[in-house]
Backbone of each chain as ProteinMPNN parsed JSONL, in Angstrom:
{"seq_chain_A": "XXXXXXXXXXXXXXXXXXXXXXXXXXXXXXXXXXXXXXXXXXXXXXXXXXXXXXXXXXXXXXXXXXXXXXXXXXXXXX", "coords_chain_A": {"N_chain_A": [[113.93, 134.643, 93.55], [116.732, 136.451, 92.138], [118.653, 139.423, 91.91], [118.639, 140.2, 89.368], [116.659, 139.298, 88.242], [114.654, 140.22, 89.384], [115.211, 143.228, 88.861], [114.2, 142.869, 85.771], [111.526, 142.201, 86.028], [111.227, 144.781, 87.136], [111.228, 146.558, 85.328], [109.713, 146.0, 83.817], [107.592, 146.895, 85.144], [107.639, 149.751, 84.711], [107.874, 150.185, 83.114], [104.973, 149.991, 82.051], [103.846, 151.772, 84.223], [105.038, 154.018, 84.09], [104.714, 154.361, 81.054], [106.298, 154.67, 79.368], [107.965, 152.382, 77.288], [110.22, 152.586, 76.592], [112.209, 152.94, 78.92], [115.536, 152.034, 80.431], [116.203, 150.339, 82.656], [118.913, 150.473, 85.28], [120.346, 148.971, 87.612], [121.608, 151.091, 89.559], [120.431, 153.14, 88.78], [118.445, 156.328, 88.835], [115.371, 158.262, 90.64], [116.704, 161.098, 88.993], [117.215, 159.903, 86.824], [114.813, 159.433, 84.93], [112.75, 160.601, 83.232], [109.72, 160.818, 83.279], [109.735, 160.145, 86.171], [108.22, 160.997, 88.559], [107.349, 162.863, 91.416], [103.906, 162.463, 91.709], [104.161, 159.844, 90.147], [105.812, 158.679, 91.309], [104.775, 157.321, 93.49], [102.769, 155.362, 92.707], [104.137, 154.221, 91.397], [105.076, 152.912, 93.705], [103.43, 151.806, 94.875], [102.467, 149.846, 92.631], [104.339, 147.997, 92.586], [104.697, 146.781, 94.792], [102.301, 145.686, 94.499], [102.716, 143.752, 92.209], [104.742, 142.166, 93.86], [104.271, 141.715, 95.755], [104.619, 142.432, 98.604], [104.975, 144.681, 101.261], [106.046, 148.037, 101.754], [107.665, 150.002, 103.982], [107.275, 153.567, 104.755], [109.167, 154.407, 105.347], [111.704, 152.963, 104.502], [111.506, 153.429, 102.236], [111.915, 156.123, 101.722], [114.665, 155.609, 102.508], [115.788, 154.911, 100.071], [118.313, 154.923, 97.605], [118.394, 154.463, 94.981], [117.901, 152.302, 92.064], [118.65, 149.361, 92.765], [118.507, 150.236, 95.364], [116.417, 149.598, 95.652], [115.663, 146.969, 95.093], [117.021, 145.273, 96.799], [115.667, 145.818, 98.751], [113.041, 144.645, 98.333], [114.612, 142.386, 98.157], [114.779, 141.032, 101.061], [112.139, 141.223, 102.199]], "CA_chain_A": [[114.366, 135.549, 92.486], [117.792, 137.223, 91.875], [118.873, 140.88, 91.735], [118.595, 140.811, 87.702], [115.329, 138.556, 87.825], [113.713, 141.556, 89.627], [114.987, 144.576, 87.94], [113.545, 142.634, 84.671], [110.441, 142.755, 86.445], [110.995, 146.014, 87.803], [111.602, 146.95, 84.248], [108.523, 145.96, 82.944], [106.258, 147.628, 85.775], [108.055, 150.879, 85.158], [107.476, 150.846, 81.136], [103.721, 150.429, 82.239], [103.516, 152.726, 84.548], [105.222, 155.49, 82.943], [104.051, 154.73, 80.102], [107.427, 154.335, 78.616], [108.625, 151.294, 76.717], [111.989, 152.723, 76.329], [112.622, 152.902, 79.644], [116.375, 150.803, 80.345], [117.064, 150.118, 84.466], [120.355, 149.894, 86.264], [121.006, 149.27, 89.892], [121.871, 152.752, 89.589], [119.327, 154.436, 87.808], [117.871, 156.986, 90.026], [114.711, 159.159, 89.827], [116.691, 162.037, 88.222], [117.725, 159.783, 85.407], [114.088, 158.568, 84.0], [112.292, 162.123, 83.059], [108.672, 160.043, 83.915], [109.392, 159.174, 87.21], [108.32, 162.028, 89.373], [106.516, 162.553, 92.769], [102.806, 161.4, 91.867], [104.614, 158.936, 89.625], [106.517, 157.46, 92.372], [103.972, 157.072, 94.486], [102.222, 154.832, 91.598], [105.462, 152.943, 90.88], [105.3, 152.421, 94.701], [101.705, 150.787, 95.066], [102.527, 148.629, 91.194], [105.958, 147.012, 92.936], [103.917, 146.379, 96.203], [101.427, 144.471, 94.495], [103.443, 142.925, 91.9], [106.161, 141.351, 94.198], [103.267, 140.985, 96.837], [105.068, 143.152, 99.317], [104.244, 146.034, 101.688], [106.935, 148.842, 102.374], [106.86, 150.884, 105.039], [107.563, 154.656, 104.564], [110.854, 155.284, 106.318], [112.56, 152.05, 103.757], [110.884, 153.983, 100.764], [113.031, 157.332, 101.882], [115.95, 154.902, 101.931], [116.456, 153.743, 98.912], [118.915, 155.994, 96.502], [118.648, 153.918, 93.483], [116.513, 151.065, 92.198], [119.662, 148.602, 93.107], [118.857, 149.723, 96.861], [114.836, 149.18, 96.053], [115.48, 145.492, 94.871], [117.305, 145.057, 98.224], [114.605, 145.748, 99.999], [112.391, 143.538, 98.075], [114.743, 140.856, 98.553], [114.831, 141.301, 102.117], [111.101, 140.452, 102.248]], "C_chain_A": [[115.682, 136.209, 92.866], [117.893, 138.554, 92.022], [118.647, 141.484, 90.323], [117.094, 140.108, 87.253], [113.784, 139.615, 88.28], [113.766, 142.776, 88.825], [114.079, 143.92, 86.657], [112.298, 142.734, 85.102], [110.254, 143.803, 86.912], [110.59, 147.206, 86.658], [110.367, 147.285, 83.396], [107.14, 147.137, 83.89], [106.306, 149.239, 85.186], [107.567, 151.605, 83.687], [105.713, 151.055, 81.273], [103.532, 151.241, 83.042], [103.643, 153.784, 84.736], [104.671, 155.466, 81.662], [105.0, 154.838, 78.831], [107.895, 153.032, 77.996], [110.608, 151.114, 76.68], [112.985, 153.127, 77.343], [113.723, 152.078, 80.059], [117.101, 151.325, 81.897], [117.846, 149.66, 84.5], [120.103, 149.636, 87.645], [121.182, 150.677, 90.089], [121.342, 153.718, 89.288], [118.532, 155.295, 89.425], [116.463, 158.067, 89.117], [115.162, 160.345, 88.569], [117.117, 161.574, 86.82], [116.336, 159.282, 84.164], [113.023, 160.422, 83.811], [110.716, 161.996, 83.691], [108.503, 159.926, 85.205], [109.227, 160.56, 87.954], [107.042, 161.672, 90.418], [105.247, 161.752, 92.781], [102.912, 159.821, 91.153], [105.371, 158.147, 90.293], [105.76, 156.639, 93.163], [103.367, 155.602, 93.493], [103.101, 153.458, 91.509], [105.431, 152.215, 92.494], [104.125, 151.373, 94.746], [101.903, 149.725, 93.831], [103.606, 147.473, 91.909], [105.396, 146.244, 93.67], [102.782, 145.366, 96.008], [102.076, 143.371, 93.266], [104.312, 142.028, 92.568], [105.086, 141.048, 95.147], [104.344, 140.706, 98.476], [104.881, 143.914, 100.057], [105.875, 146.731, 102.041], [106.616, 149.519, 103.364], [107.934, 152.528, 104.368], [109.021, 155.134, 104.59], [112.015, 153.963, 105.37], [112.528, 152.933, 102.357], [112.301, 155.059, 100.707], [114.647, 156.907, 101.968], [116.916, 154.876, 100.836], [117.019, 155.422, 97.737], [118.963, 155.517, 94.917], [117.871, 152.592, 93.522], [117.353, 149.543, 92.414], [119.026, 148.389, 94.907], [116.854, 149.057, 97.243], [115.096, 147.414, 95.86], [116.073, 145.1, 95.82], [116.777, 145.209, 99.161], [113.684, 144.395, 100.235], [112.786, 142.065, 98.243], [114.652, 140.184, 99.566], [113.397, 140.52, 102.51], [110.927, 139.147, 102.504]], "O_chain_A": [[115.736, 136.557, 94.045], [116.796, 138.964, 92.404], [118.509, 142.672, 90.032], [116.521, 140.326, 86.186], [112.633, 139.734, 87.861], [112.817, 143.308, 88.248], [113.048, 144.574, 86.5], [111.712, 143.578, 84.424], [109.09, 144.048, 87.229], [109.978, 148.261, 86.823], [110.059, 148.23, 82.669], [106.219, 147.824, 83.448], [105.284, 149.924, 85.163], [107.173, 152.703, 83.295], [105.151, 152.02, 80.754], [102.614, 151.902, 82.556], [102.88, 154.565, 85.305], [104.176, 156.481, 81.173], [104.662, 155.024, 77.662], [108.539, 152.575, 78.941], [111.541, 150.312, 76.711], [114.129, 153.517, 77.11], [113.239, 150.959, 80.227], [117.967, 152.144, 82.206], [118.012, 148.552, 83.991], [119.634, 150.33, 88.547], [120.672, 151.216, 91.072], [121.624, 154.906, 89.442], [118.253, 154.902, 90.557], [116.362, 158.461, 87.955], [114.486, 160.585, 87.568], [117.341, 162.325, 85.87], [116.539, 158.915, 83.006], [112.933, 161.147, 84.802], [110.354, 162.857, 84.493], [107.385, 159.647, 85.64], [110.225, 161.28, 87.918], [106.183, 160.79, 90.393], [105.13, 160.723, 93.447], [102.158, 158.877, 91.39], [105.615, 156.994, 89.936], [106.02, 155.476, 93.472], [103.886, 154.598, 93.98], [102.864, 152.251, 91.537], [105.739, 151.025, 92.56], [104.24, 150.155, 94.614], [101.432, 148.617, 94.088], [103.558, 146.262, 91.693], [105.436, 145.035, 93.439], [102.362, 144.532, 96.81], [101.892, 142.169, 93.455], [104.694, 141.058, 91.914], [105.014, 139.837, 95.359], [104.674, 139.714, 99.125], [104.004, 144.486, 99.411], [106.766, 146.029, 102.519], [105.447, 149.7, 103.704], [108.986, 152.494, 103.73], [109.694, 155.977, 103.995], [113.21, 154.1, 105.634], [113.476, 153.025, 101.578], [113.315, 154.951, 100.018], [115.603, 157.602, 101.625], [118.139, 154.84, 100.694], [116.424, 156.425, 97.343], [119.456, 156.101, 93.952], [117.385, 151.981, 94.474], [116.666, 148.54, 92.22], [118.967, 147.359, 95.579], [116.28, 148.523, 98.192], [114.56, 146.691, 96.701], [115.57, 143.989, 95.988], [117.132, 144.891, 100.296], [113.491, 143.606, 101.16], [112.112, 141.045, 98.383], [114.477, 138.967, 99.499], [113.422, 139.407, 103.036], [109.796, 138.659, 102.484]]}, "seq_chain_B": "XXXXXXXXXXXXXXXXXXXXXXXXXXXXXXXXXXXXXXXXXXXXXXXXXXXXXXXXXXXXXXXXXXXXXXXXXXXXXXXXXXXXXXXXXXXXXXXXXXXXXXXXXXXXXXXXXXXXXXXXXXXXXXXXXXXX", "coords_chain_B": {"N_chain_B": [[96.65, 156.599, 108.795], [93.751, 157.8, 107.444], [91.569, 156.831, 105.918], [89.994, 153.458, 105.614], [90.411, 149.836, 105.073], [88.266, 148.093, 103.157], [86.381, 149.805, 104.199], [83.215, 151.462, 103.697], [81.232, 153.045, 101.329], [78.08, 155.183, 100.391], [75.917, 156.855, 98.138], [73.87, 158.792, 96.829], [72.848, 159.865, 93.283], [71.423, 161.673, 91.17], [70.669, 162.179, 87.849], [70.001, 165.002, 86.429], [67.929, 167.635, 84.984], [69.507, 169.628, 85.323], [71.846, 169.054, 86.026], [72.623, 167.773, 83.332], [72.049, 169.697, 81.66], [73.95, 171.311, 82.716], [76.137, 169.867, 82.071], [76.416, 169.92, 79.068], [76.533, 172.818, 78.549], [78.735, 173.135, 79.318], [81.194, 171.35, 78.411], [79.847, 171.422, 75.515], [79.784, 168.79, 74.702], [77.336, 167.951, 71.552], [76.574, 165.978, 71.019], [73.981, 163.924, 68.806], [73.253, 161.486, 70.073], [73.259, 162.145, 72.407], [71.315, 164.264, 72.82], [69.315, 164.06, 70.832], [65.944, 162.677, 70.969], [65.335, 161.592, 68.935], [67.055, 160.68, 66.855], [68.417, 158.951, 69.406], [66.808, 156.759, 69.707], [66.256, 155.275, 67.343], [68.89, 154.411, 67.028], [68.532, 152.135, 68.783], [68.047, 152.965, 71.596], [66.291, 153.557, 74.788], [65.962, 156.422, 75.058], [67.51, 159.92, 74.673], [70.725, 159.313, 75.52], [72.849, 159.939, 78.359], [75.639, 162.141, 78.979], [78.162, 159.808, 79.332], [80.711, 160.576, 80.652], [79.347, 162.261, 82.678], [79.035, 161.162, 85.409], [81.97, 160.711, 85.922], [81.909, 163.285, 86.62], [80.04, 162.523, 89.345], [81.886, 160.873, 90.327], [83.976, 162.261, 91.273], [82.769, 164.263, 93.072], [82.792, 162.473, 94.879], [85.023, 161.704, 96.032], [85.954, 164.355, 96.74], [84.104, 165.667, 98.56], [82.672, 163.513, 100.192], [84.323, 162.136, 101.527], [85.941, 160.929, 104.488], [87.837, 162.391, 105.235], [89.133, 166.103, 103.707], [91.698, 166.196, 102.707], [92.937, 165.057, 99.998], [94.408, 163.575, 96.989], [93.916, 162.278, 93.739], [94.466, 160.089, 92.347], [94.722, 158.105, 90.015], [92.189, 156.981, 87.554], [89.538, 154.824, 86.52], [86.965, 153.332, 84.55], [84.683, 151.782, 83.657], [81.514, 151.744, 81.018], [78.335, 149.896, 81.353], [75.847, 150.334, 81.479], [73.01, 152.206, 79.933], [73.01, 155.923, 80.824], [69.684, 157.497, 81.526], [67.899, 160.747, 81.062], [67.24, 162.319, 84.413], [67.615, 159.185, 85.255], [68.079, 157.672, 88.95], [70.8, 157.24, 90.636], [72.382, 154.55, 92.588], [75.253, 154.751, 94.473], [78.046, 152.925, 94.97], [80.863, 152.366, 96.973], [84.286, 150.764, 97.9], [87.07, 150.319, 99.944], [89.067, 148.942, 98.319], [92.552, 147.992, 98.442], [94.943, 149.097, 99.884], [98.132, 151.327, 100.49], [100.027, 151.976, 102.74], [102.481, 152.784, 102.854], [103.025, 154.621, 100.993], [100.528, 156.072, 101.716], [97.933, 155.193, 99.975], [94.986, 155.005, 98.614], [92.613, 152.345, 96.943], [89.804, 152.895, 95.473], [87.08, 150.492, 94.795], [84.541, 150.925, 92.752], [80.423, 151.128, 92.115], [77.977, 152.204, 89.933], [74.384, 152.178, 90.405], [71.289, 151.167, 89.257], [67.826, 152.06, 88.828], [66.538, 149.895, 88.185], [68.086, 148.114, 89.104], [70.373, 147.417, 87.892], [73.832, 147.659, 87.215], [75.292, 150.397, 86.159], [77.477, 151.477, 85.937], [81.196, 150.923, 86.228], [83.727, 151.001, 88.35], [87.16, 151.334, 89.247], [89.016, 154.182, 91.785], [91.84, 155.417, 92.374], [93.429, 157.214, 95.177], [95.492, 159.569, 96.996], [95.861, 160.18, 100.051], [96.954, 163.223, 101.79], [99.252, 164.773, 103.468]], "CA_chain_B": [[95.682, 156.452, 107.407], [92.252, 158.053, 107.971], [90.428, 155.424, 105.504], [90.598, 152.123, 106.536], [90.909, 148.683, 104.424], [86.973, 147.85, 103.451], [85.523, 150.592, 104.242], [82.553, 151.066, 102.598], [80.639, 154.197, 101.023], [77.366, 154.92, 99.778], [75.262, 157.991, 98.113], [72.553, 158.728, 95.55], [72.797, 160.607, 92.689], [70.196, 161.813, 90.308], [71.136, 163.146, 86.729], [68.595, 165.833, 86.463], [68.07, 168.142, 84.392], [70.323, 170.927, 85.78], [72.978, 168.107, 85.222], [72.589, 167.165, 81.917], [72.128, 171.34, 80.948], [74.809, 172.236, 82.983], [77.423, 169.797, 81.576], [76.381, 170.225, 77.711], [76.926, 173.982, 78.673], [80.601, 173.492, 79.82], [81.848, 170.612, 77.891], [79.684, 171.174, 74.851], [79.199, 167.519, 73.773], [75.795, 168.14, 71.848], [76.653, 164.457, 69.717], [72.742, 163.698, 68.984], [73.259, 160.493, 71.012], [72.781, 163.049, 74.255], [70.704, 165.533, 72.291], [67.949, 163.543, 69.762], [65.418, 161.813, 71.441], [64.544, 160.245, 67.698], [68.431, 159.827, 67.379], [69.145, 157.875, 70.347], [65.784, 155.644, 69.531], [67.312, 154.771, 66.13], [70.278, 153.671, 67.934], [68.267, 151.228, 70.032], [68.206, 153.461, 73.189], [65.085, 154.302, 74.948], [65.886, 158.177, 75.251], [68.549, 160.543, 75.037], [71.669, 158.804, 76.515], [73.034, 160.723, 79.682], [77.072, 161.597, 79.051], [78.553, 158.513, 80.933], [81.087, 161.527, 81.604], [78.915, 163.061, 84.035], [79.064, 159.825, 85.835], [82.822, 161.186, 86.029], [81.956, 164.417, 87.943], [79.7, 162.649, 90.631], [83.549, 160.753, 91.009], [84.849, 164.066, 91.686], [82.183, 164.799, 94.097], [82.546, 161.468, 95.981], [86.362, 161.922, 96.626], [86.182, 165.833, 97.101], [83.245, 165.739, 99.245], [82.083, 162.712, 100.875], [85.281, 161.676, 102.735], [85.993, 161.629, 105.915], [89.172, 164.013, 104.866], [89.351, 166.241, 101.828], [92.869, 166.291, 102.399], [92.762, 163.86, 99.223], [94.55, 163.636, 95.286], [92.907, 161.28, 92.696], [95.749, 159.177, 91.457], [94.046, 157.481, 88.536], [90.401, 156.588, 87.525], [89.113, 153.854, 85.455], [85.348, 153.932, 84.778], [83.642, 151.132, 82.579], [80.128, 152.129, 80.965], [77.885, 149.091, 81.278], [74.534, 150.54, 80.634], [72.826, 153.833, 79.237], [71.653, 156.618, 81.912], [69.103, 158.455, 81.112], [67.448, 161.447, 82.129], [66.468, 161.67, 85.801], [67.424, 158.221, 86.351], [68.854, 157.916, 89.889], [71.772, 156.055, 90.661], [72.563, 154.216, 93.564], [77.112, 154.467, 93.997], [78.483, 152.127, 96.356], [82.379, 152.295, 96.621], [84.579, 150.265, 99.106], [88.237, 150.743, 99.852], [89.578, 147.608, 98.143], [93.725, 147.726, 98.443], [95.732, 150.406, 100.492], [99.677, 151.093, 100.98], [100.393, 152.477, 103.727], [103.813, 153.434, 102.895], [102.381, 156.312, 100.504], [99.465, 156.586, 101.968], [97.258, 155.25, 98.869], [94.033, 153.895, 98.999], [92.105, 152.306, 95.815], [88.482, 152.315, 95.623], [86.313, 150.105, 93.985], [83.126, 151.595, 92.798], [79.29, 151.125, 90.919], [76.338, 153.017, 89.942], [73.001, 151.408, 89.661], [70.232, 152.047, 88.43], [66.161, 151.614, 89.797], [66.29, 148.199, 87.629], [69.029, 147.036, 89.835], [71.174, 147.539, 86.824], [75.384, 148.228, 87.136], [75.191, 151.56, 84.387], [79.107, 152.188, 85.678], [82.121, 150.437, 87.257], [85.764, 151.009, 88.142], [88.217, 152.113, 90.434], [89.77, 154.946, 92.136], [93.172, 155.638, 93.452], [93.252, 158.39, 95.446], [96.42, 159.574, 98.767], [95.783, 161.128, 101.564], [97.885, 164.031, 102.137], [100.191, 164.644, 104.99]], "C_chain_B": [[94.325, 156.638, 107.939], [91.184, 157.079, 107.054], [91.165, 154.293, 106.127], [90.119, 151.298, 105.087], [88.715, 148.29, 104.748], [85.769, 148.758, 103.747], [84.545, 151.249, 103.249], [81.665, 152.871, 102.763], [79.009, 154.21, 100.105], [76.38, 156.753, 99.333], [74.351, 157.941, 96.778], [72.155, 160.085, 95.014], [71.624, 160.838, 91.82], [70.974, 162.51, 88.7], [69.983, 163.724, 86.104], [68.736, 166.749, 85.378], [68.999, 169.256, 84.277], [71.793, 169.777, 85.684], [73.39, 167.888, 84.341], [73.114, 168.526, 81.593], [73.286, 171.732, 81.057], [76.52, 171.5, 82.038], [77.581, 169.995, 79.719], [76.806, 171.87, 77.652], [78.514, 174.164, 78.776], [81.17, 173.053, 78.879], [81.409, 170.947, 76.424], [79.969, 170.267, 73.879], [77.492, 167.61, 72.943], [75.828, 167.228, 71.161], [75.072, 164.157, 70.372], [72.57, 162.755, 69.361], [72.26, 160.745, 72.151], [71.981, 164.113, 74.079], [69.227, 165.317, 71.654], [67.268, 162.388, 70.621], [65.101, 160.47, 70.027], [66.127, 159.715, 66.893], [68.774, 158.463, 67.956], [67.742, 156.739, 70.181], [66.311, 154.953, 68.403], [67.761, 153.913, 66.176], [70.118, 152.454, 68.609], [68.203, 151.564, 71.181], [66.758, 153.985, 73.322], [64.831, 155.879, 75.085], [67.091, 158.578, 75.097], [69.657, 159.93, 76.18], [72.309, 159.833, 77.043], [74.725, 160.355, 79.122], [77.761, 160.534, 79.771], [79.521, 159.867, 81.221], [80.925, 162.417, 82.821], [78.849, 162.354, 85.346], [80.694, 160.257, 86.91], [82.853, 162.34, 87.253], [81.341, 163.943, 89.191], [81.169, 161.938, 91.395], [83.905, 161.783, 91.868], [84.094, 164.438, 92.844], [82.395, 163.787, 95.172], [84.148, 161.476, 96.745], [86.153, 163.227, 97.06], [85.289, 166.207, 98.5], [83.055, 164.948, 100.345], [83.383, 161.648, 101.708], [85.563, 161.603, 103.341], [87.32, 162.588, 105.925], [89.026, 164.191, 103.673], [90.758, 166.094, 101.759], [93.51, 164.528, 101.197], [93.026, 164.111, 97.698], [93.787, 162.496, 94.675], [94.697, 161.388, 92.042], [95.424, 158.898, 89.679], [92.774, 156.962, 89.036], [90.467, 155.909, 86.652], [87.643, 153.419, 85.613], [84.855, 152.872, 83.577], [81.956, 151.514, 82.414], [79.573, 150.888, 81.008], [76.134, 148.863, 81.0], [74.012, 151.479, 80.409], [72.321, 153.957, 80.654], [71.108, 157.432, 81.007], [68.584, 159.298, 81.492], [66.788, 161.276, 83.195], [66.645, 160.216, 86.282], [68.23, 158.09, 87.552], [69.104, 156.603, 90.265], [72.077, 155.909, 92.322], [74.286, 154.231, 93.65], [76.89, 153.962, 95.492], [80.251, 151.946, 95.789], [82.708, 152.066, 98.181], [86.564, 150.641, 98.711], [88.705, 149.251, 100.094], [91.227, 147.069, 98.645], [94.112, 149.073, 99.262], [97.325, 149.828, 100.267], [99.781, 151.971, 101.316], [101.266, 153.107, 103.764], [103.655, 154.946, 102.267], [101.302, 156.999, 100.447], [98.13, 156.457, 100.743], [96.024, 154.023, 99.115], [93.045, 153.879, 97.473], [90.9, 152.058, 96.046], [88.016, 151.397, 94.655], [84.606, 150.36, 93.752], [81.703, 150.879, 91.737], [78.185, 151.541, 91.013], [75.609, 151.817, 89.677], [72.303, 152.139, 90.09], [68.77, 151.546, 89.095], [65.824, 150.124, 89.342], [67.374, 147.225, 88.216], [69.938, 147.066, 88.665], [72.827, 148.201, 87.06], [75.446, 149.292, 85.803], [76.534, 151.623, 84.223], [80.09, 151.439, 86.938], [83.115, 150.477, 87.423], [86.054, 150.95, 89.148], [88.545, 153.219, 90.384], [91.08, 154.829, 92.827], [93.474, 157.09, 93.518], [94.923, 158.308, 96.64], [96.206, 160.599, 99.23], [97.042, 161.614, 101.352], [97.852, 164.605, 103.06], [99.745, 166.171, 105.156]], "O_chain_B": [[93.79, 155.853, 108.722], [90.12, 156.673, 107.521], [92.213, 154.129, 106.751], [89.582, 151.896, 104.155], [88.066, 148.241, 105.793], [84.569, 148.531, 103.59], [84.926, 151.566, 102.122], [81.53, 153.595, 103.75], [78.794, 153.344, 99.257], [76.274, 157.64, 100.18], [74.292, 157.05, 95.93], [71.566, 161.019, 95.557], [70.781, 159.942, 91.862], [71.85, 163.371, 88.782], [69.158, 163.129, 85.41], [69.795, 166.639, 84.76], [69.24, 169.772, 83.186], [72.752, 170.19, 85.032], [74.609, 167.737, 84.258], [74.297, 168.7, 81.297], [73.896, 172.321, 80.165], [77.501, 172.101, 81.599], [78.669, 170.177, 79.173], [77.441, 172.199, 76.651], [79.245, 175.083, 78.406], [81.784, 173.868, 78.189], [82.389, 170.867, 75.683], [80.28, 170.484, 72.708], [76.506, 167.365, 73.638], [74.97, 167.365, 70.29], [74.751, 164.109, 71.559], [71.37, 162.545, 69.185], [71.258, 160.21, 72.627], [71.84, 164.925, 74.993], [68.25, 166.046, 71.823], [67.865, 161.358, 70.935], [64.833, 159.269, 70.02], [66.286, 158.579, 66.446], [69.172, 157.407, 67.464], [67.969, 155.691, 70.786], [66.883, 153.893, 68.658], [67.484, 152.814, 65.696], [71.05, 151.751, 69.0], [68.274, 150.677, 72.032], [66.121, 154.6, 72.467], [63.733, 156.426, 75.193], [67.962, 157.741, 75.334], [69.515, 160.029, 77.399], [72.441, 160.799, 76.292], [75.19, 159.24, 78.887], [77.806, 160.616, 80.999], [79.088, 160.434, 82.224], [81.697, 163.001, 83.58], [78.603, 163.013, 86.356], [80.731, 160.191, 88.139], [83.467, 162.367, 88.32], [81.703, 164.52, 90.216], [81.563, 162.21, 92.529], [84.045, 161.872, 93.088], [84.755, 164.982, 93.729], [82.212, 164.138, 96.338], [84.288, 161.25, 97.947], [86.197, 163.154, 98.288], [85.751, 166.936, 99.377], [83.207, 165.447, 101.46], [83.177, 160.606, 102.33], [85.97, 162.755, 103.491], [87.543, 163.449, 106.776], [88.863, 163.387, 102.755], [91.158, 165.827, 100.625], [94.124, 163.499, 101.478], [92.174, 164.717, 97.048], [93.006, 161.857, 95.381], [95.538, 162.175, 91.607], [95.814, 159.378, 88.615], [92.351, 156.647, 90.148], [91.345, 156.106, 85.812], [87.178, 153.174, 86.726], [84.667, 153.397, 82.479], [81.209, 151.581, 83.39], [80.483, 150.193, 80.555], [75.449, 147.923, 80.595], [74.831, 152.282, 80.856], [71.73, 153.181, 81.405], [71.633, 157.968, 80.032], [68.455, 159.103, 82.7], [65.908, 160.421, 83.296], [66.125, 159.828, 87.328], [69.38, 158.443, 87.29], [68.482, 155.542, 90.318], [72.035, 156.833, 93.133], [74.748, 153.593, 92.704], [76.211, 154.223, 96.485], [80.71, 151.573, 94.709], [82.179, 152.526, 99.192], [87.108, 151.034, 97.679], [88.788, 148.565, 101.113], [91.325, 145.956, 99.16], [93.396, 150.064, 99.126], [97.739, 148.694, 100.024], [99.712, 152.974, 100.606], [101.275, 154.07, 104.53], [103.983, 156.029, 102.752], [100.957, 157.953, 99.751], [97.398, 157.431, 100.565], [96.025, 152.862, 99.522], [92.73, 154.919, 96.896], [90.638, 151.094, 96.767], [88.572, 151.479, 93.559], [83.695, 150.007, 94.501], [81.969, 150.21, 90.738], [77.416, 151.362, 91.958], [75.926, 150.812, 89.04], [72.303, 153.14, 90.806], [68.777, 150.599, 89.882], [65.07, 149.346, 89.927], [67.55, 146.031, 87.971], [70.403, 145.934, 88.798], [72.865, 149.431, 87.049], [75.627, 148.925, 84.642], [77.072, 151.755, 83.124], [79.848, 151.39, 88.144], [83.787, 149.912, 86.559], [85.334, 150.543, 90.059], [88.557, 153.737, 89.267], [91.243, 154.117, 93.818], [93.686, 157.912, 92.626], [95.385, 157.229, 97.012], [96.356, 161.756, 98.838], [98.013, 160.985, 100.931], [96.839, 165.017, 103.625], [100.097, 166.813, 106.146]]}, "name": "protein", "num_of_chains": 2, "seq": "XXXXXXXXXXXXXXXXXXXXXXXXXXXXXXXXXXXXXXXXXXXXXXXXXXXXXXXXXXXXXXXXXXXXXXXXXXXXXXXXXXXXXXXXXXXXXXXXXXXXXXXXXXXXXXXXXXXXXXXXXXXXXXXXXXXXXXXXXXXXXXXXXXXXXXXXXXXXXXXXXXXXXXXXXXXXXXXXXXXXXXXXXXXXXXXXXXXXXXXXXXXXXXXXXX"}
């Protein structure tokens, strides 16, 4: 998979598990730009990615990442 | 991570009368489902069906309580009904710790009541995280 073949999947986890449809990811989008995405909601989005991409993070990559550009660089990494 | 991957749980509830009373008292559901014995016969049920919600609070008691840490949120719950309780019958819950991630500390249970007929009354999951 690609960098744009993930966000589209990243895209979709994020509308289910906010709960949003009208949710629209950049590389750049960051928590403070989706109003949904907050602390127990990250956590959530963390465990959905992890079993969708069929992945494990570790803690200290999580605190990494400034934008969902640097999360799909993790995942690609995998 | 103080649970571990598999780990397995077990306890036995009763929905008694001080159960039933106490949650029609709080919640006031009195839908003659959980109220009419000649109701819920009607219906096809052998007695007064038992809120599956209360089903809900022994949840609450099995994370809050019976963990080896309380230091513990409830993520999300998902709870299928699969057969009536009724008064006094006592349930057998068995819940195992199906998936974890480690990274945020989240561990999902998978849980089910039964019943003295060997019967599944209730089944889901939990996702609960340990806090730091």
């Amino acid at each position: 998979m690609n960098r744009d073949e993930i966000l589209g999947q990243l895209t979709t986890i994020f509308h289910d598990e906010l709960d949003n449809d009208e949710i629209v990811l950049h590389f750049e989008t960051t928590a403070d730009d989706i109003e949904e995405w907050d602390s127990l909601s990250h956590i959530q989005l963390i465990v959905a990615v992890e079993k969708a991409f069929k992945v494990r993070f570790t803690s200290s990559e999580i605190q990494s990442w400034n934008n969902v550009g640097e999360m799909i660089d993790c995942i690609l990494k995998k | 991570m103080i649970l571990q991957l598999n780990q397995k749980f077990q306890h036995q509830f009763t929905v008694d009368e001080r159960v039933y009373q106490g949650f029609i008292s709080i919640f006031e559901d009195k839908n003659l489902l959980h109220t009419s014995e000649e109701f819920a016969r009607k219906k096809g049920f052998q007695s007064r069906v038992m809120h599956g919600n209360i089903l809900n609070g022994f949840l609450s008691f099995f994370i809050g309580q019976l963990l080896p840490t309380e230091d513990v949120i409830i993520l999300s719950q998902q709870i299928n009904f699969k057969n009536p309780v009724y008064l006094n019958d006592i349930l057998n819950f068995e819940a195992f710790v199906e998936e974890q991630s480690e990274a945020v500390q989240v561990s999902t249970f998978k849980f089910k009541f039964i019943n003295k007929e060997n019967k599944t009354v209730s089944a889901g999951k939990i996702q609960i995280k340990e806090l730091l």
